[in-house]
N, C-alpha and C positions, 0 to 999 in steps of 0.2 A: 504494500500500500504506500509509502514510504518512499517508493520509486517510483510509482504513479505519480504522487506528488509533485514528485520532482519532475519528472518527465512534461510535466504538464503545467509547471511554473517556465520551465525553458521554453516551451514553445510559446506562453504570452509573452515572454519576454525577448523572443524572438518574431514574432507576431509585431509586438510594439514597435524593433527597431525597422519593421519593416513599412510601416505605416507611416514612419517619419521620414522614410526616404521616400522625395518626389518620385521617384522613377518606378522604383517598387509600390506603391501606392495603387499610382495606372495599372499595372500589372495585374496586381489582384484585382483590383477591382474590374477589370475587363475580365479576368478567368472566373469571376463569383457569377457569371452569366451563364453561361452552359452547363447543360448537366453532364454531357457525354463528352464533354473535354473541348480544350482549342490550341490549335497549331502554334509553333512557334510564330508563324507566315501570318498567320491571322490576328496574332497577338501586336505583331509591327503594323500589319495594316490599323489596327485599333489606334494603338499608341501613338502612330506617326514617328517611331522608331524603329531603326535599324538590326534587323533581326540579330545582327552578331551582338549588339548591346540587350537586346532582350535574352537570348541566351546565357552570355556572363552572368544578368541576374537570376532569372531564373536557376540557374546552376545554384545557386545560395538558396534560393526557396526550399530548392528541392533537398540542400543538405540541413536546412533549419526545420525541412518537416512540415513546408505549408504548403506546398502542392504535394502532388505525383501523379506518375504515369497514368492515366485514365485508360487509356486504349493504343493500339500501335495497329499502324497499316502498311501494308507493302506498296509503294506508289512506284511503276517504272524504274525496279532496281531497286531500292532503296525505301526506307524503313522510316516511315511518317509516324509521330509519337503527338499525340492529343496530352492535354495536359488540364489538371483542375483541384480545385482550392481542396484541402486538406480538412480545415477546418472555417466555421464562416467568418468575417471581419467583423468580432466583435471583440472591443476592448474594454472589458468593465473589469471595474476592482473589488468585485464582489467577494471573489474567491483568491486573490490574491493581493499582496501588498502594494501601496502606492507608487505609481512611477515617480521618477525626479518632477518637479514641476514642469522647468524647460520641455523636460521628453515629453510628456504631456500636450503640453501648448502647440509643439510643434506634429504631432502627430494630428492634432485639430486643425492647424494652418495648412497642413497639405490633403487632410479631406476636404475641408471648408473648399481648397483650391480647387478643386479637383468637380467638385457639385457645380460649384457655378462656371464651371467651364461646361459644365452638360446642361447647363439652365439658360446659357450663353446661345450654346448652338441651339436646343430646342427653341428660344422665343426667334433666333433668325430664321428657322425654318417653319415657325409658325405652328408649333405645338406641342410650345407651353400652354398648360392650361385649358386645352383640349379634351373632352369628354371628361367621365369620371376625376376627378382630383383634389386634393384638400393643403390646404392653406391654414396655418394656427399659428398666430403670434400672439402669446401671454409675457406681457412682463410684468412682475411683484417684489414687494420686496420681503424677502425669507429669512432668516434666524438658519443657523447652521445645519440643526435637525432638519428642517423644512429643504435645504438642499439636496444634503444627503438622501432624504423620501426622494425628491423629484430626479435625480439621478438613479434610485432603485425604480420610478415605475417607468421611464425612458429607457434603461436596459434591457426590462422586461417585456416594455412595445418591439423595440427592436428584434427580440428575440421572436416573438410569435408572428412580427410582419417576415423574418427569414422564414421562417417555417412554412407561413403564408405563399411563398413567394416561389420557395424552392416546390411546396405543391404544387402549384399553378404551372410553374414552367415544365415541371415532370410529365401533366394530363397534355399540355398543348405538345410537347416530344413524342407524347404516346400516341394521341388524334391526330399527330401530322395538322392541328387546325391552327389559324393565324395567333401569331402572338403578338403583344405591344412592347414596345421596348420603355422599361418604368424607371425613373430613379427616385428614389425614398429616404430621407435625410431626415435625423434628428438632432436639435443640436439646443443644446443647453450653457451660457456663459454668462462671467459676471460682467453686469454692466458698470462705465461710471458714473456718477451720482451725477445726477441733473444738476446744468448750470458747471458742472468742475470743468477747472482748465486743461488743457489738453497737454501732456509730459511736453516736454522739452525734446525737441532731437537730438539723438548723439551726434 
């Protein structure tokens, strides 16, 4: 049990550092799409990187234990390898101890990045905000308990919209029938207090 533990603190913490790297970030997040796996080739067309940089990273994924091999194909010669998320991008400190703050922050500023770069091209292409969707901005102000709550029931949406999500996508693989392509963000931070002045630059 004891090695489980461990086993399973290394991979969030390998998970974390993975989520604070820009380039690794896209990665998963382009691989948490399919269920039956995606090409290294498919992965560069996503990213608009260069498959031999998707490879170097990937190669760490795959020895940190957050992807693997899904499937392999023989294509003309040669040995096509599909690839998919290991476990899903969820970083909560429920079950483990705090990250550094920085790592933290920064693992927030290259998701945060990363949304609105998809939030970006869908209103250019005209669908944002297109059928079914939802919209909630609450802001309050909490006492620390009241944080900690609202960070345990935001983990727990997150959790059951993966769940959600990974079913849906598995029925429309199975039916061969049309899928939408969805992105679903939750994000929780502190604000500055109304009227305060803005830090100083370095």
């Amino acid at each position: 049990m004891d090695r489980e533990i461990e086993d399973s603190h290394q991979r969030f913490l390998a998970l974390a550092a993975a989520l604070a790297h820009p380039l690794q970030t896209r990665i998963l997040t382009v691989m948490a799409e399919p269920l039956d796996g995606i090409s290294v080739r498919e992965i560069s067309e996503r990213t608009k990187v260069p498959e031999r940089r998707v490879r170097y990273h990937l190669d760490r994924l795959l020895r940190d234990e957050l992807v693997r091999v899904a499937r392999r194909e023989g294509r003309r010669g040669t040995l096509l390898c599909y690839y998919r998320l290991e476990q899903p991008l969820l970083v909560g400190l429920r079950d483990h101890p705090p990250l550094p703050e920085e790592h933290g922050r920064q693992i927030s500023i290259e998701v945060l990045r990363f949304v609105m770069e998809e939030a970006s091209e869908a209103i250019r292409a005209g669908t944002f905000a297109r059928g079914p969707h939802t919209e909630i901005r609450i802001r309050h102000k909490l006492d620390e308990r009241g944080c900690e709550e609202l960070a345990a029931i935001l983990l727990r949406a997150a959790e059951e919209a993966q769940t959600a999500m990974t079913a849906s996508a598995r029925r429309a693989l199975e039916q061969a029938s049309p899928s939408i392509d969805v992105t679903a963000a939750l994000f929780c931070f502190e604000c500055p207090a109304r009227g305060a002045a803005a830090p100083p630059r370095p």
